[in-house]
C-alpha positions, 0 to 999 in steps of 0.5 A: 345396526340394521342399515337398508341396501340403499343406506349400505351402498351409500356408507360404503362410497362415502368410506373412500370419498369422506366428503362429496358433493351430492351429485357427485355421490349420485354418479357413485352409487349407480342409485336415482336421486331421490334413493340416495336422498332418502339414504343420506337422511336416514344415514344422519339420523342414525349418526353415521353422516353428515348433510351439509346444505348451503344456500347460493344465489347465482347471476348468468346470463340471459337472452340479451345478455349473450347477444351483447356478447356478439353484437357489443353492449349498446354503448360501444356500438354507440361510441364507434359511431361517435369515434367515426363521426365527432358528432351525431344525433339520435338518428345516425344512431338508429344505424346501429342501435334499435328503438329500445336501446336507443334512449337509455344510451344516451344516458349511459354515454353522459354517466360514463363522460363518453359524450357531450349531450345538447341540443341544436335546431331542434334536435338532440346531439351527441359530441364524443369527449376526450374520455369517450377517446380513451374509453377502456374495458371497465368492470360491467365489461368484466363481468360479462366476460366472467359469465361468458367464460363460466356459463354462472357465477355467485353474486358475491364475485359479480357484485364485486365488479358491478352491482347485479341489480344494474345488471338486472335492470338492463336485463343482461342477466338474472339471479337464481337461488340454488341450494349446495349439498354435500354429504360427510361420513362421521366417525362412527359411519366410517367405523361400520363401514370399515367392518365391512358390510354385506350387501344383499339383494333387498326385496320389499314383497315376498313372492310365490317365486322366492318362496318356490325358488328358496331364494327368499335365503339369499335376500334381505327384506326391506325393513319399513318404520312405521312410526316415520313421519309421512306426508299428510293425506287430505280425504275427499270430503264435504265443505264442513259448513254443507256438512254442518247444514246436512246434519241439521237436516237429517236431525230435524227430520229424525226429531219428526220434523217435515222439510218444507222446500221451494226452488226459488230465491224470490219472493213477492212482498205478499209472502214475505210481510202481508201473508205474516201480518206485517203492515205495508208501511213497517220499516223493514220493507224499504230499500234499508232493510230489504232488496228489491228486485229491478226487473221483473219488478212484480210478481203474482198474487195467490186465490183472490179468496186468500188475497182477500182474507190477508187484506182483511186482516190488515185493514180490520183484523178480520173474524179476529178479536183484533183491529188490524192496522187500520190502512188501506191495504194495497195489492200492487205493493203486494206483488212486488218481487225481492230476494227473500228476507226471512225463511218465515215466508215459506211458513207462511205458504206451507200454512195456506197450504195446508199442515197436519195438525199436530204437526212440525215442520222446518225448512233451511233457506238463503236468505238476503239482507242489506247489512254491514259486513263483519265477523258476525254479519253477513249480507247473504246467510243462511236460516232455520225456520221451522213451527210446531202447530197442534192444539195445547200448544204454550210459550213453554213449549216454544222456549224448550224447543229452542234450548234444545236445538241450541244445546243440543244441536249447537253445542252452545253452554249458556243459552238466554232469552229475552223479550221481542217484537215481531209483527208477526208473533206475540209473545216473542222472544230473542234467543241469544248464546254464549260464544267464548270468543264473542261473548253473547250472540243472538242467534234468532226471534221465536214466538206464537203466531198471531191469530191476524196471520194464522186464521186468514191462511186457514189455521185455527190452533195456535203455531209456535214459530222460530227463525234462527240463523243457522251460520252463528250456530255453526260458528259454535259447532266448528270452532270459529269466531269469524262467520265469513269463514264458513264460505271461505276457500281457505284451502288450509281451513277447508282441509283441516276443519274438525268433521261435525259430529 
C-alpha cells in the first residue's frame, strides 16, 4: 500500500500510542497540525485509522468573573456589611458595591433570605435575617472555585451545580463549543506498521540537483490524487445580468444593428410622449403611471421648426390623412423633466436626428416606472428598443424580427402575439413567451410608426418599431423565476450562475 511520508510517520506513532489525543499525536510526530491532519484522513479513508470527534461545550471564566475571585462576589460584600451593621440602606452599600452591582443585589439577598427589604422615610432598607447569619458556601460559590482551580470545565459539571445561564447572565463566565479529537489505529493499521516501513525522505519537485547529485535514488517522490476533491474555485468574471446585457449588444450590432446612446437618465415630456404622438391628457402621463422629477422641474424644447410640427400633429394631424387629437397642445406640459419611461423616446431623437434609410437601429436603456413589486415586475428594469426604417417595410417583417430575437436570442420555446394599442403604433402587437415556471409572459409591444409621429420628426418611410423588456428575457436565458435576482448580491447565485452562451 503506498503510504505518503506524512502518512508513515504518522502509522508508526500511532503503533506504540494505539489511541491519542490529537494534539498530543502532533507533539509525536514532530509534523504541523494541518500534516498530521491531512495524514490522519488519509489514513481512515485507506482503513488503517480511526478519527474520533466529539463536540464539548466548555464554561470558563470571564473578566468579571475572575475579579469576584478577589474582591467577593457582590452579595458577600453586601452581607459583611449587613453582618456589621443589622441594617442599612442602599446608600451604605455604595461603600462596597459600584452603580452596576448595586440593584440587582438587592434582589439576590431577598431570593437567597439573607435580608429583609422595606422601605422607610423614603428610603430603601435592608435587615439582615437569621439566615443571612448563618449563610454558607453554596453551589454558585462552587462553581467558581472549580473554574478557578481548572482555568474550564464542561457544561455538564458546572450545570450540575448551577445553571450556566444564570452564570451567563450576571456575566461571571461564558460557554464555548470546541471539538475533541482523538485518532485510533485499526487492526489493519497496526498490522502494516508492524511490517515494518521505510521512511524515505519525500520531495514533491524533481530538481536539476537531485538528478545531478544522483540523489533522485535515495528519495520518494510525493504521489498526488488527482481525482481527490479540492476546494471550489470561483473566477473572476462579469455580473451574469451585465454579461446577458453585453452579449445582446454585440448580437444586434453583428445583426447590422447601430446602438443609439445618450448619457442621461432624464427626459423631457417632449421626447417621452409628444414627439411619439402621445396626447397631453393620456393616463400614462400622470403621477400613476410615471415619475416626475421635483427639481429642476422643467427641461428645454428642441428647434422651435420641430416643436411646431409635433404641435401640429397633435392638434390637427399636420400634412397627414389624420385629425390629431384635436387639443390645445401645451409647450410648458412639454418641458417638464421625468426619469425616462420608455427606450422609445430615444427613437424618437435619433428619428429627428436623422437615420439611414434602409437602416436599423437599437439601443438598451433603464427605464423608470411606478410599479408594485414582485417576481416578474420591477420599478426600475431595463429595455430593448430598436426600429428598422427603409421603404418596403410591412407587419410581417416586424413579427419575424421579434420571433427571431425571442428564439434566437432568448431561448423562449413558444412565442405568441396578440393585438395592442399604443398611441404611437398602429397595427400594434404584444409579444408574449412561455416560461416553464411562470407560464406566458409578455416581454413588450412593437408595431408600425404612425405617420402623425414620423412625418413631423422628418421621416417618410414607414418604421417598424419595438420595445421590449430585456429583464423577462433574460429570466429565460439564466434559468430564474424571480426577476429581482438579476440584481441581487446573492453571492452564492452570483458565483455560480450558468455564463450565457
Amino acid at each position: 500500500m503506498d503510504l505518503s511520508y506524512q502518512e508513515k510517520i504518522t502509522l508508526i506513532r500511532l503503533k506504540d500510542l494505539k489511541k491519542v489525543k490529537f494534539e498530543e499525536l502532533v507533539k509525536e510526530t514532530g509534523l504541523d497540525q494541518v500534516a498530521v491532519m491531512r495524514a490522519v484522513l488519509w489514513l481512515q479513508s485507506k482503513g488503517l485509522a480511526e478519527l474520533h470527534e466529539r463536540e464539548k461545550k466548555i464554561v470558563r471564566l470571564t473578566e468579571t468573573g475572575r475579579k469576584y475571585l478577589e474582591i467577593g462576589l457582590p452579595e458577600w460584600r453586601a452581607l459583611k456589611v449587613l453582618k456589621e451593621k443589622g441594617k442599612v440602606t442602599l446608600d451604605d452599600l455604595k461603600e462596597v458595591l459600584s452603580e452596576e452591582e448595586l440593584k440587582p443585589v438587592v434582589g439576590v439577598l431577598r431570593r437567597e433570605g439573607w435580608a429583609s427589604v422595606r422601605k422607610e422615610a423614603g428610603k430603601l432598607v435592608l435587615e439582615i435575617t437569621e439566615k443571612g447569619l448563618k449563610a454558607g458556601e453554596r453551589p454558585i460559590d462552587i462553581a467558581l472555585r472549580i473554574l478557578a482551580e481548572k482555568r474550564e470545565a464542561e457544561v455538564s459539571e458546572i450545570s450540575k451545580l448551577v445553571p450556566v445561564k444564570e452564570l451567563k447572565r450576571r456575566k461571571i463566565a461564558e460557554e464555548e463549543s470546541r471539538t475533541e479529537r482523538e485518532v485510533e489505529i485499526t487492526e489493519e493499521g497496526l498490522g502494516l506498521a508492524e511490517q515494518g516501513l521505510e521512511i524515505k525522505e519525500e520531495v514533491s519537485v524533481l530538481t536539476p540537483e537531485l538528478i545531478k547529485s544522483g540523489k533522485w535514488r535515495e528519495v520518494e517522490f510525493k504521489r498526488f490524487n488527482i481525482e481527490a476533491p479540492v476546494k471550489k474555485i470561483y473566477p473572476g468574471k462579469k455580473q451574469p445580468y451585465r454579461a446577458f446585457l453585453d452579449r445582446i449588444r454585440r448580437k444586434l450590432i453583428e445583426m447590422g444593428f447601430i446602438e443609439m446612446t445618450v448619457e442621461s437618465l432624464i427626459e423631457t415630456q417632449f421626447w417621452n410622449f409628444d414627439a411619439l404622438f402621445q396626447p397631453q391628457n393620456h393616463p400614462a402621463r400622470e403621477w400613476t403611471d410615471t415619475y416626475q422629477l421635483k427639481h429642476p422641474k422643467m427641461g428645454r424644447l428642441p428647434e422651435k421648426e420641430l416643436v411646431e410640427r409635433v404641435k401640429a400633429a397633435h392638434e390637427n394631424g399636420w400634412i397627414t390623412a389624420s385629425r390629431g387629437w384635436g387639443y390645445v397642445w401645451s409647450p410648458e406640459r412639454a418641458m417638464l423633466l421625468m426619469p425616462r419611461a420608455h427606450g422609445t423616446a430615444l427613437s424618437g431623437r435619433q428619428l429627428a436626428e436623422g437615420v439611414r434609410i434602409p437602416g436599423k437601429y437599437f439601443t438598451i436603456q433603464r427605464v423608470f416606472r411606478p410599479d408594485v413589486l414582485d417576481r416578474t415586475h420591477l420599478i426600475e428594469f431595463n429595455q430593448v428598443d430598436g426600429f428598422v426604417v427603409g421603404e418596403d417595410l410591412t407587419f410581417r417583417h416586424l413579427l419575424g424580427i421579434l420571433k427571431r430575437f425571442a428564439v434566437e436570442i432568448a431561448g423562449a420555446k413558444k412565442v405568441k402575439f396578440l393585438p395592442d394599442y399604443y398611441p404611437f403604433t398602429e397595427p400594434s402587437v404584444q409579444m408574449s413567451a412561455y416560461h416553464p415556471e411562470l407560464g406566458w409572459v409578455e416581454f413588450g409591444g412593437a408595431g408600425i410608426f404612425r405617420e402623425e409621429m414620423t412625418r413631423p420628426l422628418g421621416i417618410d418611410v414607414p418604421v417598424i418599431a419595438w420595445g421590449i423588456g430585456i429583464d423577462r428575457l433574460a429570466m429565460f436565458k439564466l434559468g430564474i423565476d424571480d426577476i429581482r435576482y438579476l440584481f441581487s448580491y446573492d453571492l452564492k447565485w452570483l458565483r455560480e450562475a450558468r455564463i450565457v452562451w
